[in-house]
C-alpha positions as CSV (number, residue, x, y, z in Angstrom):
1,X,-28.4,25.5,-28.5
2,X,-26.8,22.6,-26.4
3,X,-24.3,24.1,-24.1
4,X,-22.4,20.8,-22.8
5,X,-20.1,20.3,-19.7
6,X,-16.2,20.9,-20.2
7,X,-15.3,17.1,-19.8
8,X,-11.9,16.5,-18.8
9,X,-9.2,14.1,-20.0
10,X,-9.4,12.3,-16.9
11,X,-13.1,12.1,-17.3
12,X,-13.0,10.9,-20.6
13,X,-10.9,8.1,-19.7
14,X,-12.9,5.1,-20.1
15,X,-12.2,2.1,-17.3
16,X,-10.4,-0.4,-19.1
17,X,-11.0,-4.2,-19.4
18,X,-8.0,-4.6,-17.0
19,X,-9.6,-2.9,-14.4
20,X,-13.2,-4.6,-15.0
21,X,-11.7,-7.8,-14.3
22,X,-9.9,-6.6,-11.1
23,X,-13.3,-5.0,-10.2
24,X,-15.1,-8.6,-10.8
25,X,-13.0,-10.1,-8.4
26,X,-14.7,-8.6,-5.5
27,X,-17.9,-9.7,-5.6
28,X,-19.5,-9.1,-2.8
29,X,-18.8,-5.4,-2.8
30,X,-21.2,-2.4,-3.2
31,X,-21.1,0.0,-6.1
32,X,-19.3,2.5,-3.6
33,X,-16.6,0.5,-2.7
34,X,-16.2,-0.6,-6.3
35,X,-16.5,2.9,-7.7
36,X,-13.3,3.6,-4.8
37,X,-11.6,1.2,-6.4
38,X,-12.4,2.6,-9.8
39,X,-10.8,6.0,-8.7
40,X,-7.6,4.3,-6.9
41,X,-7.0,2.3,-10.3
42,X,-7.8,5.0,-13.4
43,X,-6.0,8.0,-11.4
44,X,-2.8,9.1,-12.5
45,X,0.0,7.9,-14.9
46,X,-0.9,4.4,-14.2
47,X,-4.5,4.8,-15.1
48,X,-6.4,1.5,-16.4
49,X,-2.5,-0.1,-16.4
50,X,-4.3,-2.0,-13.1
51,X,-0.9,-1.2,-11.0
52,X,-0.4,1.5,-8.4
53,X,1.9,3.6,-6.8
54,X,1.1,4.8,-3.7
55,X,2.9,7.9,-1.2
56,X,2.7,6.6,2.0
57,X,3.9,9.4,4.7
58,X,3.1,7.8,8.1
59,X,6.5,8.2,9.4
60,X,6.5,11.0,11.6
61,X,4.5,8.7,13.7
62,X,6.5,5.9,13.6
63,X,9.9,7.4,13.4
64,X,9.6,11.0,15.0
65,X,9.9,14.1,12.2
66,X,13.8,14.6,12.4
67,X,14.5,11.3,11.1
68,X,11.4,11.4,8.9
69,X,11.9,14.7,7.4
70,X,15.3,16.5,8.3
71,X,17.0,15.3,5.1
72,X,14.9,17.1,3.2
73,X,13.0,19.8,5.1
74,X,10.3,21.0,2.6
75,X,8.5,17.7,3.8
76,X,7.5,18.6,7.1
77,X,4.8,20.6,5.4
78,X,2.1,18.3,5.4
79,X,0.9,20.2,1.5
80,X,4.4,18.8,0.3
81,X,3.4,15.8,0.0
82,X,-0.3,16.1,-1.7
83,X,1.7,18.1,-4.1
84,X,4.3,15.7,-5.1
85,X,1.9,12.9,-5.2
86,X,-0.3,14.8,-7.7
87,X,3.4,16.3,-9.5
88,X,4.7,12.9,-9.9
89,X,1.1,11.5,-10.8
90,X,0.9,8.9,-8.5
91,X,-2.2,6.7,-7.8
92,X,-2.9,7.4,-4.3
93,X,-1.4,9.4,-1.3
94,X,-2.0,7.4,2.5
95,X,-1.4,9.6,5.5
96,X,-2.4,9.7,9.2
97,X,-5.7,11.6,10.1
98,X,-3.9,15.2,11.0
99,X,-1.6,15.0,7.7
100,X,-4.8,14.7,5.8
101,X,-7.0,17.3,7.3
102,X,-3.6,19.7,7.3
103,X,-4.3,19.3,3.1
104,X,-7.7,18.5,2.9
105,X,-9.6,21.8,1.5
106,X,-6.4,23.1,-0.5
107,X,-6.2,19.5,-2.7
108,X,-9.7,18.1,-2.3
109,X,-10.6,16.0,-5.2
110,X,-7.3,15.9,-6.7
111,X,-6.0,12.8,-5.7
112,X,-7.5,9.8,-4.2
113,X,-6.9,9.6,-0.2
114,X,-6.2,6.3,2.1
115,X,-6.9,7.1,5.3
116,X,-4.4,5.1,7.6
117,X,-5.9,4.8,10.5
118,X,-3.7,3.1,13.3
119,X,0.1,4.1,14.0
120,X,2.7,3.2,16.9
121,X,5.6,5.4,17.8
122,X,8.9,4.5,19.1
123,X,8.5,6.3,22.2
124,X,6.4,4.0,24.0
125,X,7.5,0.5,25.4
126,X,4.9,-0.9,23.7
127,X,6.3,-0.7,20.3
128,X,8.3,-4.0,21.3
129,X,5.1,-5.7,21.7
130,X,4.1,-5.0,17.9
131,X,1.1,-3.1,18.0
132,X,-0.3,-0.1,17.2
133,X,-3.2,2.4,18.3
134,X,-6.4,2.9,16.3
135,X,-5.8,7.2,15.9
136,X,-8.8,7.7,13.6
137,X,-12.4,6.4,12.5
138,X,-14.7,5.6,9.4
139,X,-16.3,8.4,9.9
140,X,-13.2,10.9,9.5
141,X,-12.4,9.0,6.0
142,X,-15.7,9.6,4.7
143,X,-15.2,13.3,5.9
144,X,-12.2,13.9,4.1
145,X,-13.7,12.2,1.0
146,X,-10.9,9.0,1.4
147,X,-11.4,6.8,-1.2
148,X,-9.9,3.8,1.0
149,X,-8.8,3.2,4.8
150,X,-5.1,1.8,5.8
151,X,-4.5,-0.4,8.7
152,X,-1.8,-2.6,9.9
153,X,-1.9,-5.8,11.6
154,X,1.2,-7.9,12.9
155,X,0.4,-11.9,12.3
156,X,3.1,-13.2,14.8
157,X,2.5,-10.5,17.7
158,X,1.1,-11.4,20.7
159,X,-1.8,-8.7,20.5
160,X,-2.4,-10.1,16.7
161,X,-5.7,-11.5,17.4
162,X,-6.9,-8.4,18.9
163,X,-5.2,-6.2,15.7
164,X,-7.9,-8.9,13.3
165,X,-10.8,-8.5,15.0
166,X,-10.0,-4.4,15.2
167,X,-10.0,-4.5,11.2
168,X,-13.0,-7.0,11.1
169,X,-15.0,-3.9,12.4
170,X,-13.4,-1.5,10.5
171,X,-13.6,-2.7,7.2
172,X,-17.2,-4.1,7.9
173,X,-18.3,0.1,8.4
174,X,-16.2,1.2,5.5
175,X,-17.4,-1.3,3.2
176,X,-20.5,0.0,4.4
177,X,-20.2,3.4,3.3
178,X,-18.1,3.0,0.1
179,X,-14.8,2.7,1.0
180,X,-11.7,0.2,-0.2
181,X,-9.7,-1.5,2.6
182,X,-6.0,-1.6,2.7
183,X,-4.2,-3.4,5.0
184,X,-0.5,-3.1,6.2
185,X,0.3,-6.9,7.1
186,X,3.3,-7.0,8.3
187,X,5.1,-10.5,10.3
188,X,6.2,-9.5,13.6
189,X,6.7,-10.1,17.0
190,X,6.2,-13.7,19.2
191,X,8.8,-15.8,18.6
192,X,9.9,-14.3,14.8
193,X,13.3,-13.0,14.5
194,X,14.3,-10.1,12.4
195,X,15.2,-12.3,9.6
196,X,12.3,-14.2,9.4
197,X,9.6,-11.1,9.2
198,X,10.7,-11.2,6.1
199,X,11.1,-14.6,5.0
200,X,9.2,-15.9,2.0
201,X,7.0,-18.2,3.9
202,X,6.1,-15.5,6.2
203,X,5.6,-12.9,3.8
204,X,3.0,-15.2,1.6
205,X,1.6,-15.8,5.0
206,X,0.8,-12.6,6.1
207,X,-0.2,-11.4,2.8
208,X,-2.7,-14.7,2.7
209,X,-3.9,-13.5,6.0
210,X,-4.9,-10.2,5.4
211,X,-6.6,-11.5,2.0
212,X,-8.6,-13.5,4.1
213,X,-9.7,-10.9,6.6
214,X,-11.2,-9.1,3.4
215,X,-8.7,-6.4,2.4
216,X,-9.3,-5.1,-1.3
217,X,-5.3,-3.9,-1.5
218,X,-2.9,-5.9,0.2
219,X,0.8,-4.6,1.2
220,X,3.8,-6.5,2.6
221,X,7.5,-5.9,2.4
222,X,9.4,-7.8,-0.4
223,X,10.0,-11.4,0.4
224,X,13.8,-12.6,1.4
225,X,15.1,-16.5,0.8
226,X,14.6,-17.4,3.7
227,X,12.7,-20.1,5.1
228,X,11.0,-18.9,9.2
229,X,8.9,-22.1,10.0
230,X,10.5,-25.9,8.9
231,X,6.9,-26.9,7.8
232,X,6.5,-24.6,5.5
233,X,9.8,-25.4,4.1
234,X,9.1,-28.7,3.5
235,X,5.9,-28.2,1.6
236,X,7.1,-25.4,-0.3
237,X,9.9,-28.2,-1.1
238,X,7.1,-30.8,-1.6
239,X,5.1,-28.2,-4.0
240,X,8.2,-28.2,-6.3
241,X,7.5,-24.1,-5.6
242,X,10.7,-22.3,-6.9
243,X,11.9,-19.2,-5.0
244,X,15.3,-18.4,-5.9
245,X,15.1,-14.8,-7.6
246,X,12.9,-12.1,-6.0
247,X,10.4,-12.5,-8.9
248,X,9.8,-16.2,-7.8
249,X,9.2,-14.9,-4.3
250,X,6.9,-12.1,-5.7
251,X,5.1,-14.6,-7.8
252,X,4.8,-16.7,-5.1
253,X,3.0,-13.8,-2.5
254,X,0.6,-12.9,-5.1
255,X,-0.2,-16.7,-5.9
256,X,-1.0,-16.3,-2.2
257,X,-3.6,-13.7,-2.0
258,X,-6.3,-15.9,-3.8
259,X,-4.5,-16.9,-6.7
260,X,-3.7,-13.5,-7.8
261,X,-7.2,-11.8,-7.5
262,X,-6.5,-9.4,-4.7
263,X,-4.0,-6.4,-5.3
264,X,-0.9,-6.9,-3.6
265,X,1.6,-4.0,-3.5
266,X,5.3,-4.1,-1.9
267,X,6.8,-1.7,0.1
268,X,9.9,0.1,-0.6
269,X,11.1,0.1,2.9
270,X,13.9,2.5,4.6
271,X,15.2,4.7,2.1
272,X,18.6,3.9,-0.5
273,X,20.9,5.6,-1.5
274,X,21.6,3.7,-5.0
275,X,18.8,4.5,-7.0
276,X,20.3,1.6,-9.8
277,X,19.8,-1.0,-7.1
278,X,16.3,0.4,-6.4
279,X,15.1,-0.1,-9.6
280,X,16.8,-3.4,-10.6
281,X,14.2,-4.4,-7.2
282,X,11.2,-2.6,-8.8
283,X,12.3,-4.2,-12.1
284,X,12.4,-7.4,-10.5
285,X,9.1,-7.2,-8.2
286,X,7.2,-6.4,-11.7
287,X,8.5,-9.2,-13.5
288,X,7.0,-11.4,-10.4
289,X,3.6,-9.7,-11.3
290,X,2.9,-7.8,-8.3
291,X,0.4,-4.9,-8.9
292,X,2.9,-1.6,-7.8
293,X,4.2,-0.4,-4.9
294,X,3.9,1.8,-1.8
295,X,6.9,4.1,-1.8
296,X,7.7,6.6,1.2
297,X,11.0,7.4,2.3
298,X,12.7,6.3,-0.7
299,X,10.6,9.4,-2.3
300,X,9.9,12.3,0.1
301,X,13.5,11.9,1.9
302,X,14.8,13.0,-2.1
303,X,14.6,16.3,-3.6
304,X,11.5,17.1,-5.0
305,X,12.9,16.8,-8.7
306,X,14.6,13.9,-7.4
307,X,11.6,12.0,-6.0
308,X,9.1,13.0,-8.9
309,X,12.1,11.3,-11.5
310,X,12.4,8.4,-9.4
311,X,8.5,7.8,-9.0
312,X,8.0,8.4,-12.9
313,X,10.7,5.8,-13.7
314,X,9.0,3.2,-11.2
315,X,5.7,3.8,-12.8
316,X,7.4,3.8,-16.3
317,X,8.3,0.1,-14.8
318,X,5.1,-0.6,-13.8
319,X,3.4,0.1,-17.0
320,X,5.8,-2.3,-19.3
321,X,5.3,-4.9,-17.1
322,X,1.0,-4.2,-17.4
């Protein structure tokens, strides 16, 4: 008599012919890094939908853990937030090296893992020169079995050439051994004001930019209507490219990153109060056909039933707009 394997739901869950398209859209990648991608993509409630949501929890780093954590003290335990990723059924959870190996034995396997592997902190003078430390390796991802590594580069800073050719050898070794590359690309420093980091010519701009240094998954900040550089203006002007409602501006990043065949994700930023207004954004972002979004403080700074709510009516978002 044939005694078969137990085979899961998740198991049984066949990739779908969204995600085999996303998949053939990198086509110089390995089975590894493809079968990475595969996990990233048919994890969670979003499985085969081809959006994500990630938990990103890197902000102890950049913030300090009081102002990170102190409104809602069950998240300074680094297993609080594998356990709400996995609760809320989330995509992916990104975290710094030590938050990862503080979880990595108790929930190995159970969610898929982005590695993010440089950070800045507000201590240091340096954070006014927009860059950030590399505080981990390729070798530490593949040791806590990350599916993908995170890294963020500031186009506009200074030290921004260095930051590119940083992630030209990271993602060259992770692509190597199997993994997905996410990158952080974030518009800052040089002669960018505040308001222009996040105008919509500099957010297309810096998501085209990390597109072309070979990220898989692409995140930036949601685009404003502002205009940062008077030559872009005029040929966005010239293009006859509309950008008056956020989903013309989200349209417009993800036109950007290789005419929509590269993930783009939007961040949700510091965290609000009014959870309406939140999700008239997420409603709007969706409708512009970005691919999900990477949601921290807005999520663990909540109570736990709160949080898991909120995430499940983003994803429920998500998934109508699939």
């Amino acid at each position: 008599m044939n005694v078969s394997t137990p085979i899961t739901a998740e198991r049984r869950l066949a990739i779908t012919p969204r995600v085999r398209e996303i998949l053939s859209w990198y086509e110089s990648d390995n089975p590894g890094t493809k079968g990475n991608l595969v996990r990233l993509l048919m994890h969670g409630k979003l499985a085969g939908t081809g959006k994500l949501v990630i938990l990103p929890v890197d902000q102890g780093f950049e913030h300090g853990p009081a102002r990170s954590f102190s409104v809602n003290p069950a998240a300074y335990d680094p297993h609080y937030h594998f356990q709400l990723a996995i609760d809320a059924g989330l995509n992916a959870y990104a975290a710094p090296l030590g938050m990862l190996e503080a979880g990595a034995d108790t929930f190995a396997g159970q969610i898929p893992t982005i590695l993010k592997m440089n950070s800045a902190n507000s201590l240091s003078r340096l954070n006014e020169d927009a860059d950030q430390a590399v505080t981990a390796s390729v070798e530490d991802a593949v040791r806590l079995g990350c599916s993908a590594i995170g890294f963020t580069i500031y186009p506009g800073s200074d030290v921004a050439y260095d930051q590119m050719e940083e992630i030209r050898e990271l993602a060259r070794e992770a692509k190597a051994f199997g993994l997905a590359v996410v990158i952080w690309s974030y518009a800052r420093g040089g002669t960018l004001t505040k308001e222009g980091e996040t105008s919509a010519d500099v957010i297309s701009y810096a998501a085209h930019i990390a597109a072309l240094l070979g990220a898989h998954i692409i995140k930036v900040k949601p685009p404003t209507d502002h205009f940062a550089l008077d030559a872009a203006k005029k040929a966005y002007k010239k293009g006859g490219i509309e950008l008056g409602t956020l989903s013309d501006r989200i349209r417009d990043v993800v036109r950007s990153c290789f005419n929509g065949r590269r993930i783009v994700i939007f961040s949700g930023g510091e965290a609000k109060s009014d959870t309406a207004a939140l999700l008239d954004e997420i409603r709007q972002i969706a409708a512009g056909g970005a691919f999900g979004s990477i949601m921290g403080r807005n999520a663990f700074q909540r109570p736990r039933d709160e949080a898991v709510k909120l995430l499940n009516d983003i994803m429920d978002i998500y998934a109508k707009a699939a």
